[in-house]
N, C-alpha and C positions, 0 to 999 in steps of 0.2 A: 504493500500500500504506500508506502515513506515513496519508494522508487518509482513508482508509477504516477505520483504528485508530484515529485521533482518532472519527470519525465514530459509533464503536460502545463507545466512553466514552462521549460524550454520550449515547448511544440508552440507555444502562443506568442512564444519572444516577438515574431516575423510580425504581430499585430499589438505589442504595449511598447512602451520606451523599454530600452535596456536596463535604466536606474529600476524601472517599479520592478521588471521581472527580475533581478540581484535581489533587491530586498524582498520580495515575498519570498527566496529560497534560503538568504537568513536569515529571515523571522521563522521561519520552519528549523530548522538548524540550531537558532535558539531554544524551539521546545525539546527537541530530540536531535540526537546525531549520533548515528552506527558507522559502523567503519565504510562501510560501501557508499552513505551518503556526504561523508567526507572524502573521502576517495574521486569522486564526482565532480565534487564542489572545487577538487585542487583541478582535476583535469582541468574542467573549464575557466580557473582564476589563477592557476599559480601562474607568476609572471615570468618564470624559466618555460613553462608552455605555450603560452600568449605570445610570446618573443620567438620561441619554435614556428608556429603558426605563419607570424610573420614573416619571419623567414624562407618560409615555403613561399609565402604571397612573390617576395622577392625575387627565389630563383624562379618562378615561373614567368615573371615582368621581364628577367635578364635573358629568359630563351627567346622569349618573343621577341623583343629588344634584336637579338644577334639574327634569329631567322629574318629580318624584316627588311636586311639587304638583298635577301632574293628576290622581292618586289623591285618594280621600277623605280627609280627615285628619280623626280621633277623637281625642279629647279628654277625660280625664275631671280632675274637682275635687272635693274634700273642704274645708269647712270649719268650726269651731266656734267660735263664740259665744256670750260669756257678759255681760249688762249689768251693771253697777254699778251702773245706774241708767234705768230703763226712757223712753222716747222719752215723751213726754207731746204730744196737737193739740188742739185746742177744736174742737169738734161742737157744733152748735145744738141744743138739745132740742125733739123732734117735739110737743110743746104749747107753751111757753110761748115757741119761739124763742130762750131765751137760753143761751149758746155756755156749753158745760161742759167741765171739761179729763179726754178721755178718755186714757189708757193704751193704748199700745200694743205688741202684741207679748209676746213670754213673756221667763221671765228666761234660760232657756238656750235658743240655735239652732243648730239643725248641720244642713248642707247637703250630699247628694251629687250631682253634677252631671255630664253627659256628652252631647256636644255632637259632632257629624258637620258640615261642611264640606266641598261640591264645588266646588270652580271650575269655571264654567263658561264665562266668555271674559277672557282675562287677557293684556295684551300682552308681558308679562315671560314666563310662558309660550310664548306665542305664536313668541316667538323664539327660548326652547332649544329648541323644536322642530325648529326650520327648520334653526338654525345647528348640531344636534349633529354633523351627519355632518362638515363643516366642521372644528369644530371638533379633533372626533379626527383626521383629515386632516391638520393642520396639527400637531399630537404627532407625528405618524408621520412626516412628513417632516423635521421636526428630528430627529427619530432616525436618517433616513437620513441627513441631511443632516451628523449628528456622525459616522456610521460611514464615508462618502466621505473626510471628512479624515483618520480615521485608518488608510484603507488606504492614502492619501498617503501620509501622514507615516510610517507604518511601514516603507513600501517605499523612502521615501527615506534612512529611519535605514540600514534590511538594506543598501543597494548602498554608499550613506558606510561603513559598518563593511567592507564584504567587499571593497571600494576598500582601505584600509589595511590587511585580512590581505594584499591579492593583493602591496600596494607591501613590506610584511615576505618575503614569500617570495621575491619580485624578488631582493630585495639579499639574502636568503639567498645563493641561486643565486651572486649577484653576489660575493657574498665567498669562496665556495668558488673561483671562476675566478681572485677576484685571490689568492688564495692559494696557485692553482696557480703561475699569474704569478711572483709573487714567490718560489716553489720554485725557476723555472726560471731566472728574474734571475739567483740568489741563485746557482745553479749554474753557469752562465755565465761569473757574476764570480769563483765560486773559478778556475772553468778559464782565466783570463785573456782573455775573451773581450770579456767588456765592463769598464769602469768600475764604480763602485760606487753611480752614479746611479742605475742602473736599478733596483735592488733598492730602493733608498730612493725610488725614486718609487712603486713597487710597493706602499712599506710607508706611502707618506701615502695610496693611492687605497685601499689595504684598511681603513685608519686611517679615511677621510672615512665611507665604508660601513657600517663599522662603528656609529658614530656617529650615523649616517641611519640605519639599521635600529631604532637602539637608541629614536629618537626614535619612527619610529612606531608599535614596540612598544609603547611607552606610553600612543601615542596608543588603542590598539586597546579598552585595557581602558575609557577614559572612554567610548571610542562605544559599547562593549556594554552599559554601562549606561545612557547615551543612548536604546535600543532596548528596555531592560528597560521603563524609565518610558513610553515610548509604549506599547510593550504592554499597561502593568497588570501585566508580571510582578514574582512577589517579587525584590527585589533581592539578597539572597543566595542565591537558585535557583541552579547554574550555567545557562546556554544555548549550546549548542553550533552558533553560526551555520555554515552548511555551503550550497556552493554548487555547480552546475554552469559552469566558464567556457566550455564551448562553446554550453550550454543557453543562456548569458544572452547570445551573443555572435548567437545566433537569435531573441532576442527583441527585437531592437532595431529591427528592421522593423515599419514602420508606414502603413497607407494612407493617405497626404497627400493623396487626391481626394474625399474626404469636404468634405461642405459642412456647415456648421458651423447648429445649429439651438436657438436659443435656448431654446425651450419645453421642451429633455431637460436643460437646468441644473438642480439641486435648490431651486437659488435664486428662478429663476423660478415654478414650481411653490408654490415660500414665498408666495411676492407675489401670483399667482393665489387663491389659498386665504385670504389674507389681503383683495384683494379683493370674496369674495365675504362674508368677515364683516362686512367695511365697507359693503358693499351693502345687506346686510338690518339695520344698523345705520341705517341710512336709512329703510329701511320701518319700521323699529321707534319710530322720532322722527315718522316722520308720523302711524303710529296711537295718537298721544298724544292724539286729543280720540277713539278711541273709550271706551265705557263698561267696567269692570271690575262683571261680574259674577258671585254666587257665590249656590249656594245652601245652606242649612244647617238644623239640628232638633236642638232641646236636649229633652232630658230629664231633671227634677230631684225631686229626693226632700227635701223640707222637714218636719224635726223642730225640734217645740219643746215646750218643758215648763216653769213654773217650778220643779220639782226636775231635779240633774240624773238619780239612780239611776234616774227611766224615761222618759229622754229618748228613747233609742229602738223604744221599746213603740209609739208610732204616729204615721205617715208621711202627711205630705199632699203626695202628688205632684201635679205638672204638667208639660207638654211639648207644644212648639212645635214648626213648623215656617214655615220663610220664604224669602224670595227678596231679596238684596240689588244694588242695581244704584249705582255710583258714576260720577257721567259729570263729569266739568270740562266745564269753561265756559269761563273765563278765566284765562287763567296771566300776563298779564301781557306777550305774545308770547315767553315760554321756547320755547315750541313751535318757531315758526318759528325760533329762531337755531339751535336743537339738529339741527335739520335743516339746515340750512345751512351748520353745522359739520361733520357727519356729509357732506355733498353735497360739501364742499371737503376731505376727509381720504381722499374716493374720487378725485376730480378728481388731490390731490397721489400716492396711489399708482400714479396712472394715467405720471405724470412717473417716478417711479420704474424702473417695467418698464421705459417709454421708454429710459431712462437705462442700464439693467440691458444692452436687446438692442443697447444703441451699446458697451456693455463688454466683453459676449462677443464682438462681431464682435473687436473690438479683438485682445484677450485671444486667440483663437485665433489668429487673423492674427499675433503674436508669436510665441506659443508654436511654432508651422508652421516661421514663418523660423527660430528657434531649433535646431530639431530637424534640418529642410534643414542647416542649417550646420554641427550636431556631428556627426550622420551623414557628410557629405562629406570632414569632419575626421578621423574616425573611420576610415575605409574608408582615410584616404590616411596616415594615421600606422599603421595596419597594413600596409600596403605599406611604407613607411618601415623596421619593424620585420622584415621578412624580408633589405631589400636591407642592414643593418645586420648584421643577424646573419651574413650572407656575406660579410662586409667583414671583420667581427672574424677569422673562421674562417680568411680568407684570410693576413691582417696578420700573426697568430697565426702560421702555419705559417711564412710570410715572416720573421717574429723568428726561430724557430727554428732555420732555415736558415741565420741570417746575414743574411740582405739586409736586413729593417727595423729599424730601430732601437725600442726599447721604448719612446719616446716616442709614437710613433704606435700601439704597442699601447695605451697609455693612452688618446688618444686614440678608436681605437676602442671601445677598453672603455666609458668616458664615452659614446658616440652609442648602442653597443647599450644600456649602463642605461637614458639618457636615455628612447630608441623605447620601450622594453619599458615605463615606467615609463607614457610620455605616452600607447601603447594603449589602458592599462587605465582611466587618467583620462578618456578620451575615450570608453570606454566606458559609464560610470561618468554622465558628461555626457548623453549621446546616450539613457540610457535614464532619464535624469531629465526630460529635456524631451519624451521622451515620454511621461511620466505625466502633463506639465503639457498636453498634446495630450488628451489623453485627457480628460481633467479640465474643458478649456473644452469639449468636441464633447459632456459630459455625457455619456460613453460608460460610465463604471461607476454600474452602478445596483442596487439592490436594491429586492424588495418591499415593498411598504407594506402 
């Protein structure tokens, strides 16, 4: 239901402002917020994604941008001229032979000009061709590539924060029993039953509690903002982080018979992509001795007058058309190093991948033993925390009775916080390292 309200905020964005649909998704978020609807909420606000995004908008402006010389390009020109003083050349005269100094040209000129341009084989070209799909390719996957870390990083803020609500509620709990405790002490010793240690041990174990609650109270409100800033949310928003502990105590299972496969890394996928620009970065260094050529057609309107009031009373036009062809010949062997630069910048990313699929083997292979081992920790510090809690309940009645002495209710008090406290940490652990599981098998993915 949460996900399905958020879902039809967004679907209505395209009909309210931007501002109202933001705020009705953190006025929602202030009542409630699970990890999925934080999760959400950073996709579409954290500003390492926003900037991703953009940067896609970018490289797809810069392909268009580069294809857009294989269109014709038009041209036009205006200009006027006026001489000071007219160009003067010597002409032989057709009788006598002797060279006379003729004038040329009027005293004002004004030119309109406009001029068509096709490329028609261009290696700069030739290359945003090949490389566009690539290149957007490789925009989209650094977007994915920022939005996997921040469903990291968000989830590992959620469970750190809901770790120190669950360790507050603990020692709530914890303080209401040592309070009973200390009721009961306290009762005891007026009835001369016991000494007056007991009560005062009562009141340093409520006293240490205390103390300990107060701390991670504190701690609570820096991790919420901790979790804001991964987000993108506003910082004085409230957020109402809210969890399930049975739900999260089911999600802790995970298939450890998965083989681990480099190519679903996002990183790999980068170096692939990257690759293949280096490749045709190669082809593009070797068609350096073919020819650039283009063809093109000027058309010009030439006005001249020596006045200028009827300069442009009448036009002597002209208009061309041509064919341009530019070929090198010798660069001096540019060519060959630029290629061999290009051939050893493929050869060195080829070392990279290499390098990349000896890290993920690595990397999962930890992250696995990791997860083995909080899990095993985890299942048996739960066990731990039942056989504790029968222990206290037991000691407890045993005090009551008379038979135990209040030291060994402290005692147990101490082992039941302790279990209760190390559960949830172990929780807490076990579902972090399997995010790190998850994260080398390259199992959270999104479209590109």
């Amino acid at each position: 239901m949460k996900k399905t309200f958020i879902g039809l905020l967004l679907a209505i964005g395209w009909f309210l402002p931007i501002d109202t649909v933001a705020q009705k998704i953190t006025d929602s978020l202030a009542r409630q917020a699970y990890l999925q609807d934080c999760i959400q909420y950073a996709l579409g606000h954290q500003p390492i994604v926003r900037q991703s995004i953009i940067d896609q908008e970018i490289a797809e402006r810069t392909v268009q941008s580069s294809l857009a010389a294989w269109y014709p390009q038009i041209a036009a020109g205006y200009n006027l001229l006026h001489y000071l003083k007219l160009p003067v050349t010597l002409i032989p005269d057709a009788v006598t032979g002797e060279k006379k100094p003729v004038t040329l040209g009027a005293q004002n000129t004004s030119t309109a000009s406009f001029s068509l341009t096709q490329s028609v084989f261009n290696r700069d070209l030739l290359l945003a061709s090949r490389t566009a799909d690539a290149y957007r390719l490789q925009a989209a996957q650094k977007t994915i590539n920022n939005k996997i870390s921040v469903v990291i990083n968000v989830s590992k803020a959620f469970y750190d924060l809901i770790l120190t609500q669950r360790q507050v509620e603990i020692l709530s709990e914890d303080i209401t029993r040592l309070q009973r405790s200390l009721q009961d002490a306290t009762n005891q010793y007026k009835g001369g039953l016991v000494d007056k240690t007991d009560p005062q041990r009562a009141t340093i174990a409520l006293n240490n509690s205390r103390a300990q609650q107060k701390q991670y109270r504190d701690l609570v409100g820096s991790k919420v903002q901790t979790l804001k800033q991964l987000m993108g949310y506003p910082p004085n928003y409230n957020l109402n982080v809210v969890y399930d502990t049975l739900q999260l105590a089911n999600e802790v299972m995970a298939d450890t018979s998965l083989l681990v496969n480099p190519q679903n890394r996002i990183e790999f996928q980068l170096l692939q992509t990257q690759g293949r620009l280096l490749e045709a970065n190669v082809r593009y260094n070797r068609w350096a001795y073919l020819p650039t050529v283009s063809a093109f057609g000027n058309y010009n309107l030439l006005y001249q007058n020596n006045s200028f009031a009827p300069l442009y009373g009448l036009s002597f036009p002209n208009s061309l058309i041509g064919l341009s062809v530019a070929l090198p010949i010798f660069q001096g062997g540019r060519r060959i190093q630029q290629t061999k630069i290009a051939e050893l910048q493929v050869q060195r990313l080829n070392w990279d991948l290499a390098a990349l699929t000896s890290a993920v083997d690595a990397e999962y292979a930890q992250a696995l033993a990791n997860y083995k081992g909080n899990l095993a920790n985890y299942l048996a510090l739960r066990e731990n925390q039942l056989l504790a809690e029968d222990v206290y309940r037991i000691i407890n009645l045993q005090y009551r009775s008379g038979i135990k002495t209040y030291l060994d209710v402290t005692i147990a008090e101490a082992d039941l916080r302790t279990a209760r406290l190390n559960v949830f940490n172990a929780l807490y652990q076990t579902l972090i390292s399997k995010l790190d599981v998850q994260q080398a098998l390259g199992a959270i993915q999104f479209d590109k």
